[in-house]
C-alpha positions, 0 to 999 in steps of 0.5 A: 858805356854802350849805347844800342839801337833797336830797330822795329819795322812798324808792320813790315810785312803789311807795309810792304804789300801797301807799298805794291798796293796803296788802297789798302792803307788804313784797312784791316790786311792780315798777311799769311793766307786765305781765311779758309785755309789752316796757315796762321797770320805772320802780320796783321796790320794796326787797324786789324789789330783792333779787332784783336789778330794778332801774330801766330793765330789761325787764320780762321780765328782771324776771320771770325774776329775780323771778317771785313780784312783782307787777307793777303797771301804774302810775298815772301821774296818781296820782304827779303827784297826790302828787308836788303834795303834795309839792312843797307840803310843800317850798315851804312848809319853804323858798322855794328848791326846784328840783323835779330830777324827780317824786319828788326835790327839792333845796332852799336852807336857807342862813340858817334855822337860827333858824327850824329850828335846825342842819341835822340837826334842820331835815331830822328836822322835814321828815321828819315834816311829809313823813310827815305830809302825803303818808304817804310816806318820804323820804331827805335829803342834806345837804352845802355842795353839791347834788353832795355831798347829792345823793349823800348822800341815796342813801346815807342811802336808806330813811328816813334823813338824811346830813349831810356836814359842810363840809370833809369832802366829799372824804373821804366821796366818796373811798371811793364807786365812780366811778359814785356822781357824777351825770352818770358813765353806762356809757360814762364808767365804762368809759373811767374803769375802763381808766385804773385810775379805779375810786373817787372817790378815784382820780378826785380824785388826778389832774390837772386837766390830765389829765382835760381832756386825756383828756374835754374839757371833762367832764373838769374837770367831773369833778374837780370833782366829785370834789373834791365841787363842784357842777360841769358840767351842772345845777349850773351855775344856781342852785336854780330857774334852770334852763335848760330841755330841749335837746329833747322826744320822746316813744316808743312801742314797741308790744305786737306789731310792726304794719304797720297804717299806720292804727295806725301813723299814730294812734300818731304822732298821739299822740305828737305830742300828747305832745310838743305838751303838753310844749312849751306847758308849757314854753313852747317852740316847736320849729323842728326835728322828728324821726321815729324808726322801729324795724323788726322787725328792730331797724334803725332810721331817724331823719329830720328836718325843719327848719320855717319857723317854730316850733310847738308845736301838736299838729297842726302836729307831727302834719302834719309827722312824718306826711309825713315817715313816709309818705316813709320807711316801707318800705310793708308792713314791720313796726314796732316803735318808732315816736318823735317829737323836737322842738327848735331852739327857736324865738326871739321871735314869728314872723308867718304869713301872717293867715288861717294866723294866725288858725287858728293861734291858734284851735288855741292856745287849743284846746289849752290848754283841752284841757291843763287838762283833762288836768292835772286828769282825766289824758292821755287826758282829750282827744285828736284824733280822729286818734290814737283808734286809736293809744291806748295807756298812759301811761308812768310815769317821772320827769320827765312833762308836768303835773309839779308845781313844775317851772319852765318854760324860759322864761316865757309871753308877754304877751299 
């Protein structure tokens, strides 16, 4: 039988800026912006928390709720600084980590416990050696499943340890509101409430049959969640296994809607530079790319166009959703959003002709030195020079390029 840690960084990116700028313990901080501004919050810390912000809410709404915060526009090259240091702390403690985001891990301690002893004591050691090493509290859900600990650490949320013995797992998710079991978001909630599924338990009383009858597929995910099994979705690999991003997008939505089309054209520009890094990272070249464009209006366009062969260099990216802004673009109409989404990942090596071959490679190698300098001084280290004008702050949330301990989707050619 297994035995998984998850481990949760308790308000990292607040800790984080705490760590930099100690007299903001104890107070209300929202991490993601100015309260005037569109963004949304990444962090907020517990005592905002009372006040009601939350992750993913406007930061205007968090303003209304909690005026007295302070908001923070966020470091995101400092979080993958400490999110390295603790991923270092984790590799050392065990060999099987999967970092799931930026500030969360899980962790395969079946067979340690001569080295560490039983699982409460091997967890209280790597509370004190995070501590220790980062200055940075963590909560950590032990259970025989990923699922189960997953959950348990956010009930043992701030600086706690929750250990789910083998055999009680249905009884501890029985009495936890549907909404607990990852992958359950608003929709699947709503659906869940009107068939009078409001607790874990109410889920686990059905039938399999059921549930399959009723969701597909995701409805036998969903029971054997409920039964406390790792299942459906990312528990279908094992710790370090995972299977990569389905697709890549990066958006922007700017500060005033503009119908500058050489700012427009910038912020495109860096987009692609965005999503180009995420692809080479992970190894991924993308066969299908996407413009998304939000008017003032909020009516919203998305175009798409499949490529001969697969890329994954900025200005290949940048050429294409270019064309396929200036054939979209209603000339003179303000934008609010503008995103660029790659996928249809390109499989095995795929020749062009020898001169584009050649350019091709000479921008590859570019770019991967302009890579290590952003992992090293930050994203806007480097940029084209056509997207200077589309500069705009890097958001901070959970899964950024350059995130320590993240496997990529597959692994780098020979060359």
């Amino acid at each position: 039988m297994h035995t998984y840690f998850h481990v949760d960084m308790d308000a990292f990116f607040v800790s984080v800026e705490e760590l930099y700028d100690p007299s903001l313990r104890g107070k209300p901080v929202v991490v993601g912006g100015r309260p005037n501004e569109r963004g949304v919050v990444a962090a907020a810390s517990y005592a905002a928390r009372r006040f009601g912000v939350h992750s993913a809410m406007p930061l205007r709404t968090a303003y209304k709720l909690c005026p007295q915060a302070t908001f923070v526009d966020g470091h995101p090259q400092r979080y993958r600084e400490y999110s390295g240091r603790v991923h270092e702390v984790l590799q050392a403690f065990s060999p099987l980590v999967e970092m799931a985001s930026i500030d969360e891990a899980y962790l395969d301690l079946s067979g340690t416990e001569r080295l560490y002893g039983p699982p409460l004591r091997a967890a209280h050691i790597l509370h004190q050696r995070m501590k220790a090493a980062t200055g940075l509290n963590c909560s950590i859900g032990i259970a025989s499943s990923r699922l189960v600990a997953k959950i348990s650490s956010d009930q043992a949320k701030p600086n706690g340890v929750l250990w789910v013995v083998p055999g009680r797992e249905a009884a501890f998710l029985a009495p936890l509101d549907v909404r607990k079991v990852p992958g359950v978001g608003k929709v699947t909630e709503k659906n869940l409430h009107a068939l009078g599924i409001r607790k874990v338990g109410d889920l686990a009383r059905l039938d399999d049959a059921f549930l399959e009858e009723r969701f597909g597929k995701w409805g036998l995910a969903l029971a054997g969640k409920s039964r406390g099994e790792d299942a459906g979705g990312w528990f279908d690999t094992e710790i370090g296994a995972g299977e990569g991003p389905k697709s890549i997008s990066h958006e922007h939505t700017f500060m005033e809607d503009t119908s500058d089309v050489a700012q427009l054209e910038a912020t495109l520009s860096k987009l692609s530079e965005m999503v180009g890094r995420r692809l080479r990272e992970q190894h991924l070249e993308a066969r299908t790319l996407q413009l998304k464009l939000r008017y003032t209006d909020f009516s919203t366009i998305t175009r798409a166009h499949s490529l001969g062969r697969g890329t994954q260099l900025d200005t290949e990216i940048f050429e294409e959703i270019r064309a396929l802004f200036r054939r979209n673009w209603r000339p003179g109409a303000a934008v609010r959003l503008l995103g660029v989404h790659a996928s249809g990942w390109a499989e095995g090596e795929e020749q062009m002709d020898l001169l584009g071959e050649e350019r091709h490679e000479r921008w590859k190698q570019a770019l991967a030195a302009a890579d290590r300098l952003r992992d090293r001084y930050g994203d806007s280290a480097v940029s084209l020079a056509a997207s200077l004008r589309g500069g705009f702050r890097e958001r901070t949330h959970e899964n950024p390029a350059g995130l320590p301990g993240k496997k990529p989707a597959r692994e780098p050619e020979n060359t």
